[in-house]
N, CA, C and O of each residue as an XYZ file, in Angstrom:
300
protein
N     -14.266      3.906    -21.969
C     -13.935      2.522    -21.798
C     -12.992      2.029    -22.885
O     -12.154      1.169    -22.615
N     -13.099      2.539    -24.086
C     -12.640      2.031    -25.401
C     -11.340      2.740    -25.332
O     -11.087      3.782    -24.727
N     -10.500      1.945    -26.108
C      -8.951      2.669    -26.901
C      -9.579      3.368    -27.979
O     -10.718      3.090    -28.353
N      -8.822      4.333    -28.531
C      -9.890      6.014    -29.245
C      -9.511      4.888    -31.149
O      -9.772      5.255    -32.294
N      -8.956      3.769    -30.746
C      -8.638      3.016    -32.370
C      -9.982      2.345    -32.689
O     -10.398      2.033    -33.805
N     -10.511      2.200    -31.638
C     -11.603      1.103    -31.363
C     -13.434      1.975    -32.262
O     -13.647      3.160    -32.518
N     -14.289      0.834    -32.465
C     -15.512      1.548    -32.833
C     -16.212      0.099    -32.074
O     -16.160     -1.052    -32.507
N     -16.747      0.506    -31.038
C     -17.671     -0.611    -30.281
C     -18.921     -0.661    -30.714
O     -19.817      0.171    -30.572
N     -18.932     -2.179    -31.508
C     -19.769     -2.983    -32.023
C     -20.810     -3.178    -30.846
O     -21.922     -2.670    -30.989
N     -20.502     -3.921    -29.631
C     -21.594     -4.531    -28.286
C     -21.015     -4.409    -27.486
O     -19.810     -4.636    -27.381
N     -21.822     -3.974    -26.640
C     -21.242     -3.815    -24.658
C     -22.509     -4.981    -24.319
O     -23.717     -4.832    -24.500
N     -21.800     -6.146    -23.780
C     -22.490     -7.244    -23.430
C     -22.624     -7.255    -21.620
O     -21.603     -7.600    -21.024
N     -23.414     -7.018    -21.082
C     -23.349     -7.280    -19.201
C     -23.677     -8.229    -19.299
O     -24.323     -8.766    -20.199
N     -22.950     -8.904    -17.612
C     -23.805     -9.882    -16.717
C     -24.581     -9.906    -16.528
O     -25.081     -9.184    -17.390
N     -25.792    -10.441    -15.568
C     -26.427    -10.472    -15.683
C     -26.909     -9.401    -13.664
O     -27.887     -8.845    -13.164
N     -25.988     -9.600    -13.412
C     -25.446     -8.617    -12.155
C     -24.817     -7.060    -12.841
O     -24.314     -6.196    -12.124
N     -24.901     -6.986    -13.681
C     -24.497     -5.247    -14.360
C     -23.431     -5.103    -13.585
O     -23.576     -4.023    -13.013
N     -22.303     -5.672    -13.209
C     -21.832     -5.465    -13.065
C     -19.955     -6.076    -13.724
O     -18.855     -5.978    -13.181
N     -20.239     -6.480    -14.634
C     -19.263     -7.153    -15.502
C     -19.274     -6.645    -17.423
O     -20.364     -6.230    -17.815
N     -18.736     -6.669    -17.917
C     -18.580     -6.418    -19.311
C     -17.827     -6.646    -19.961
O     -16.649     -6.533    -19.621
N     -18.302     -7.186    -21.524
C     -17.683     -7.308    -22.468
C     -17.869     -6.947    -24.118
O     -18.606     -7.472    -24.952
N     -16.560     -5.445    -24.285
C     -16.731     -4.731    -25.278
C     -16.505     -5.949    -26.622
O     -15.590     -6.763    -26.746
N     -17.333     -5.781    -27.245
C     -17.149     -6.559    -28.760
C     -16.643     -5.368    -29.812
O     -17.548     -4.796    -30.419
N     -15.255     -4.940    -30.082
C     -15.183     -3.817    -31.149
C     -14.597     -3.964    -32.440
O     -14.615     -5.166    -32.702
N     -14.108     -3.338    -33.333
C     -13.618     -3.176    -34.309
C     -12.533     -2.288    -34.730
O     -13.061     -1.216    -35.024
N     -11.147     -2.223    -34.914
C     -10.191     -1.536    -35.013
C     -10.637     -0.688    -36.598
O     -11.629     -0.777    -37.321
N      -9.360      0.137    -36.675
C      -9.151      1.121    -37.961
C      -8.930      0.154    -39.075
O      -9.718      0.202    -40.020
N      -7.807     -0.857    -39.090
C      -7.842     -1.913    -39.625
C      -8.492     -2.728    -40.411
O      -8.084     -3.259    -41.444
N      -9.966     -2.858    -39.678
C     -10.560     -3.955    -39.824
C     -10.842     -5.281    -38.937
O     -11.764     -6.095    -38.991
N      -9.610     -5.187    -38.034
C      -9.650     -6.665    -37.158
C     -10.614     -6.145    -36.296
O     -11.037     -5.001    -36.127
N     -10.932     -7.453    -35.675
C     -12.132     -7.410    -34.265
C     -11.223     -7.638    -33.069
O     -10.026     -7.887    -33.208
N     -11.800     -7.549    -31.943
C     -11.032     -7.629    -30.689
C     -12.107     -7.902    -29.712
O     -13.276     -7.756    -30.069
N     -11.762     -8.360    -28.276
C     -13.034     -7.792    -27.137
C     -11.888     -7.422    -25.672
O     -10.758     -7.767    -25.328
N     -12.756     -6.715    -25.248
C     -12.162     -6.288    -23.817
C     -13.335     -6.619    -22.800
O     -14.536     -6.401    -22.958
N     -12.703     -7.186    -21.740
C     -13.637     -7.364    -20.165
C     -13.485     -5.992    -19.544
O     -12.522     -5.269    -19.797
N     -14.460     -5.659    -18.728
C     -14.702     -4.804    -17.556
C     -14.897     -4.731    -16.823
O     -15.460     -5.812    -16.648
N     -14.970     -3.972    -15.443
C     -15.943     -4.587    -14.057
C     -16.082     -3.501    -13.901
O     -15.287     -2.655    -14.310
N     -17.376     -3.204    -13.121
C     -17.965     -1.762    -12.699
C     -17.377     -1.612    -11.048
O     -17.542     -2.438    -10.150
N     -16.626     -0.256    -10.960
C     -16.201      0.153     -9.859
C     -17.081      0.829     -9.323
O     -17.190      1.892     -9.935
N     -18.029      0.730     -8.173
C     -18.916      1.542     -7.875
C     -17.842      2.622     -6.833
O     -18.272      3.774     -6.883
N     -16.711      2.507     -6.025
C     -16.085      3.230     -5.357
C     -15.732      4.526     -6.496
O     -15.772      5.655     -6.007
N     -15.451      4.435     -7.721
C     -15.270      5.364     -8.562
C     -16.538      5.570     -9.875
O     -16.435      6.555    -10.606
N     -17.435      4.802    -10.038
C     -18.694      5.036    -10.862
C     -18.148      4.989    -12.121
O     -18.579      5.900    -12.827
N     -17.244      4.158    -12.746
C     -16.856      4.011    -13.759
C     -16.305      2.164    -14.172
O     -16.348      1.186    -13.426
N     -16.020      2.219    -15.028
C     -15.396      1.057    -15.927
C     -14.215      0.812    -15.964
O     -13.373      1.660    -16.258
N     -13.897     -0.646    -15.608
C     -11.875     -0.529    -15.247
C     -11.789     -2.006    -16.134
O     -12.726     -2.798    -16.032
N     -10.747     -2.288    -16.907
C     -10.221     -3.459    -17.205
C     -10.298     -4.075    -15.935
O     -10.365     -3.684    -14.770
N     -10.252     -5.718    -16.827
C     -10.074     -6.839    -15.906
C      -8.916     -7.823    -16.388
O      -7.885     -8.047    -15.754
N      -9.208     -8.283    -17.422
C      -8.563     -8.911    -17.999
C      -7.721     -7.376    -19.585
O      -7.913     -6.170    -19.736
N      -6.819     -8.465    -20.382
C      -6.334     -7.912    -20.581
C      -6.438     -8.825    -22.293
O      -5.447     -9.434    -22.697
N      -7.495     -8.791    -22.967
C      -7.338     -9.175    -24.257
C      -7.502     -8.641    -25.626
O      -7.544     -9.172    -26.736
N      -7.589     -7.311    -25.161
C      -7.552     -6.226    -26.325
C      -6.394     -6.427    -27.515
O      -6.670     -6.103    -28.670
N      -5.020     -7.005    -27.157
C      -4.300     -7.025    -28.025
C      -4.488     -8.156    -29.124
O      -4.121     -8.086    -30.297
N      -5.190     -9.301    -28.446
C      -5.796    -10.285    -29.803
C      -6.519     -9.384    -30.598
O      -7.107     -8.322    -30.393
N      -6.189    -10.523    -32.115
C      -7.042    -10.027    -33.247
C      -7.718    -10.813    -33.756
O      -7.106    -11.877    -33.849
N      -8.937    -10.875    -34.251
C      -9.796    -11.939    -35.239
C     -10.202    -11.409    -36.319
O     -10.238    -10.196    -36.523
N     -10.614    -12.465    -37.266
C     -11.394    -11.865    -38.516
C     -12.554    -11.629    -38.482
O     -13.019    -10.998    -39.432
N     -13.358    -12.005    -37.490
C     -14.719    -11.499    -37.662
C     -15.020    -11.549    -36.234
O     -14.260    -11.823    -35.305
N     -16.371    -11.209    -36.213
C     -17.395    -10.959    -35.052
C     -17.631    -12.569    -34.505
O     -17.735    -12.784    -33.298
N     -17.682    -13.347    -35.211
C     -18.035    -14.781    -35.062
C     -17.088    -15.332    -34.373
O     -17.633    -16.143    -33.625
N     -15.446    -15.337    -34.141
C     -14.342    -15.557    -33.989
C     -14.311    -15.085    -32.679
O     -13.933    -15.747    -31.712
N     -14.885    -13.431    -32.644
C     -14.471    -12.965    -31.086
C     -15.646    -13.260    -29.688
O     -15.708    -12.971    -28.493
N     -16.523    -14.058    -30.771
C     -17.246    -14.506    -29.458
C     -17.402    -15.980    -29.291
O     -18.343    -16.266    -28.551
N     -16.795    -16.909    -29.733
C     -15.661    -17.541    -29.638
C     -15.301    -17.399    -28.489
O     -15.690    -17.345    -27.322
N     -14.253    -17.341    -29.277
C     -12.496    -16.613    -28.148
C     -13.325    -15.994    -26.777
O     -13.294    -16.625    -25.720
N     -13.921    -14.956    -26.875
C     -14.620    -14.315    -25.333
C     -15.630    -15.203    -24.831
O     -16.062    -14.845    -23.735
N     -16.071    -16.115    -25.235
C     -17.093    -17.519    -24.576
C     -15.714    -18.477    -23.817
O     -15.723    -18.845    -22.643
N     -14.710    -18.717    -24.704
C     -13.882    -20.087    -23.994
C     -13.128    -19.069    -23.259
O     -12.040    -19.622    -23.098
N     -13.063    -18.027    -22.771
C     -11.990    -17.253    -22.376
C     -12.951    -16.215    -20.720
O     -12.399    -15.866    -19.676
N     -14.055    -16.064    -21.014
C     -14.944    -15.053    -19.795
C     -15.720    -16.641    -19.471
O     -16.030    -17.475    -20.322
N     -15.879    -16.723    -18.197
C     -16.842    -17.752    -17.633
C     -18.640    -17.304    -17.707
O     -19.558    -18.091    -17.936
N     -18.742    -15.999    -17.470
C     -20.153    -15.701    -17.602
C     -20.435    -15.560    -18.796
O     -21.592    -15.749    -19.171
N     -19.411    -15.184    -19.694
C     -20.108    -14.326    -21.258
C     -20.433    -15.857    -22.044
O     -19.768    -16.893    -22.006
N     -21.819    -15.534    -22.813
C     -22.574    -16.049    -23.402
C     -23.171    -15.040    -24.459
O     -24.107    -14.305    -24.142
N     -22.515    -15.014    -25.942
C     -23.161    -13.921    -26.463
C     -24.655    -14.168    -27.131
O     -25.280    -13.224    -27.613
C-alpha cells in the first residue's frame, strides 16, 4: 500500500472495512496520509484520493488535514 519512503504509523478503516487511511512518516521526518478503498474484484488496496505529496510537522497536523479533507475519517 505504502511508497517504500514511507514507515506507517496507522491504517485507520471505516467502519464498512472498506475505506482507509494510512497515517505515515517519511525518511525525512515529515508526516503525510494516504486514502484507500478495498477492491474486492482484485483483493487488494488502490488509492483514492491523492494526498501523499502534502507534508506536516506532526501526527497532530495530519489528522487535521485528513479529518477536514476524508468525510468518514475521524481519528
Amino acid at each position: 500500500m505504502a511508497d517504500r519512503e514511507w514507515v506507517v504509523l496507522d491504517s485507520i478503516e471505516n467502519d464498512e472495512r472498506n475505506r482507509c487511511v494510512d497515517i505515515f512518516v517519511r525518511a525525512d521526518g515529515s508526516y503525510g496520509f494516504e486514502e484507500f478503498r478495498f477492491d474486492p474484484e482484485d483483493g487488494g488496496w488502490v488509492k483514492t484520493r491523492y494526498y501523499a505529496d502534502q507534508r506536516y510537522a506532526s501526527v497532530e497536523e495530519v489528522n487535521l488535514a485528513a479529518g477536514q479533507r476524508i468525510a468518514w475519517f475521524r481519528p
